[in-house]
N, C-alpha and C positions, 0 to 999 in steps of 0.2 A: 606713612600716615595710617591712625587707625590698628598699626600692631598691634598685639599683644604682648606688651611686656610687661606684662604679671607673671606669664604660666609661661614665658618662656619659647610661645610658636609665634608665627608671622602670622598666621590667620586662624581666629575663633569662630565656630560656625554652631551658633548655639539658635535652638527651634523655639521661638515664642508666637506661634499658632499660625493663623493661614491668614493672620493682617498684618502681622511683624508686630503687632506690638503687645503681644503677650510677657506680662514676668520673665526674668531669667529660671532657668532652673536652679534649685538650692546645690551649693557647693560640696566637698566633702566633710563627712560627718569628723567631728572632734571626738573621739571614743575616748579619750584621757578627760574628758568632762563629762560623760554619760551617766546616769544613774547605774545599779545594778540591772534595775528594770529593764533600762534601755539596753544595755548591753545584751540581756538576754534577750530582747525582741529581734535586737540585731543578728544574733546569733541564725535565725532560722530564715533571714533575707536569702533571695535567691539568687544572689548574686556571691559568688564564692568569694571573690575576693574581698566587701563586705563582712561576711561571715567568719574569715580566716582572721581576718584584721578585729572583731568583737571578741574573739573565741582568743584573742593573745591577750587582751587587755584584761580577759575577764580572768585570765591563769594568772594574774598581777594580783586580781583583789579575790582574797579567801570570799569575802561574801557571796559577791558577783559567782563566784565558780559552786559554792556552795546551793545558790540558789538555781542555777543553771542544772545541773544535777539533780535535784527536788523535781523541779519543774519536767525535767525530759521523762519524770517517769509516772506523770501525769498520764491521761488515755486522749486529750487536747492536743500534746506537743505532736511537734511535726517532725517526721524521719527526718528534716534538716537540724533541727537542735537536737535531738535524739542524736546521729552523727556526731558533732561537734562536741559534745555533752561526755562523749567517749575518750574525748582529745584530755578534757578538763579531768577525766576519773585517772585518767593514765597520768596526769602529773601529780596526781595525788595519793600514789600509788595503789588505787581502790579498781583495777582492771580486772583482777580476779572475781570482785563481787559482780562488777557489769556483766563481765560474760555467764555468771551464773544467773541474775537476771534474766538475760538473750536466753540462757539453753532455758529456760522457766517457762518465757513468756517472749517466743520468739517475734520482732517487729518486721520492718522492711528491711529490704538485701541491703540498702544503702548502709544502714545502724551496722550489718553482718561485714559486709566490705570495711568500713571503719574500724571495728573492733579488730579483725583481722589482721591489718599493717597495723594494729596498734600491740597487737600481740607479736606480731614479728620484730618489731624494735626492741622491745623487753630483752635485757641480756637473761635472764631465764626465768621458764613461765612456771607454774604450777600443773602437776600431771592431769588434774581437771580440766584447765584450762588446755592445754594442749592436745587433751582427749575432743571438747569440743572443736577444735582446730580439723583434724580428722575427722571429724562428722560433717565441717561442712564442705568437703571432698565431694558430697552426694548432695548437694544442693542443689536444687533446681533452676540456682541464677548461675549463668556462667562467669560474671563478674566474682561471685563470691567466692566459686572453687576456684579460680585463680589466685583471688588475694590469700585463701587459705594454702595454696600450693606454696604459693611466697613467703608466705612467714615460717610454714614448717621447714624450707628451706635452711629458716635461721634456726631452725630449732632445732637440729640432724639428731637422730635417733633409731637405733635397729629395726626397732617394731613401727617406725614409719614408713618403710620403706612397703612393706607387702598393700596397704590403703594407699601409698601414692601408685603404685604398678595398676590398681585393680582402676583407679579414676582415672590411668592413663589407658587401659582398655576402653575404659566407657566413652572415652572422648570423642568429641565428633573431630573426627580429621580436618573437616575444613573452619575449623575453631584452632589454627595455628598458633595464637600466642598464647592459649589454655594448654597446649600439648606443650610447647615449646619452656613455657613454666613448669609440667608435670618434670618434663623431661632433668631438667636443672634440679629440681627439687629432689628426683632421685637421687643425682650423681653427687648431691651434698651429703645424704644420708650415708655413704660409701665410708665419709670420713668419719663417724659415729662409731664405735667399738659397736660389732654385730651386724653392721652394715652389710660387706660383703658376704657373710655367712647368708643373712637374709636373702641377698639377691642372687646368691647362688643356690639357694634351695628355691627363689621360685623363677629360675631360668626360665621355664616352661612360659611362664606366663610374661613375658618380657616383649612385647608388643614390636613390630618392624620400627624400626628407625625412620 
């Protein structure tokens, strides 16, 4: 008696206020029927999964993604569609301009975090954009010299290797998965032609294990 078989559980436990007889709460949204509008309001919900689910539908419709993009570089939008907004320039292949954007008119770590693994999936980036990459090694969020440690991972190059050694000194030791990421970031740059020449000229500076 009383299951729910609609959703598939034996008991729904839904809150309609402190006399039981408040409305239900509204269901999940239909984003394949959204406006662009909506989709982009949905975009900066604080709810990720929300967000991730608007931000797929809106890579569907050129407008939607078009508008989305306009809109995040507004001085209103929020580092959550600013984020997202990043996802949308990268399938459109316009990452280069965002991150010159970011180096211009730098926003929140969050937009810098995003940009980051979004530069890291690119199978190959532009020397700009990857010089940006290296700059944010010295960032003052430690989220962000991780994701930058990550993507230059992907991106193995001689001359990376002396800025990834120098942000593995900076590290704070007990920031384990920042070291633990410098650390790998290095040992990818090895496979790079110039790699090991690098890391043997700056042996010196090759911090304890």
């Amino acid at each position: 008696p009383r299951r729910d078989r609609t959703r598939g559980r034996i008991w729904r436990v839904v809150y309609r206020g402190e006399d039981g007889k408040g409305a239900s709460p509204p269901g999940p949204v239909d984003f394949t029927q959204a406006s662009e509008k909506e989709l982009v309001s949905w975009m900066g919900a604080e709810n990720i999964a929300v967000r991730a689910a608007a931000t797929r539908q809106a890579m569907e419709r050129p407008a939607a993604t078009a508008l989305a993009i306009g809109m995040s570089k507004t001085s209103e939008a929020s580092p959550l569609l600013k984020a997202q907004a990043v996802w949308l320039a990268a399938s459109r292949g316009e990452l280069d301009a965002a991150v010159a954007s970011e180096k211009s008119q730098p926003s929140d770590p969050l937009v810098r975090v995003q940009l980051c693994r979004a530069v890291g999936e690119l199978s190959t980036a532009a020397p700009p954009t990857l010089a940006w990459l290296v700059e944010q090694l010295k960032d003052g969020d430690p989220f962000v010299k991780r994701a930058a440690a990550d993507a230059l991972s992907r991106h193995p190059r001689g001359e990376h290797v002396a800025p990834l050694l120098e942000a593995w000194q900076a590290a704070e030791p007990a920031d384990e998965q920042l070291v633990h990421t410098l650390k790998l970031a290095v040992r990818r740059q090895l496979t790079a032609p110039g790699g090991l020449a690098a890391l043997a000229s700056r042996r010196e500076a090759l911090p304890a294990a």
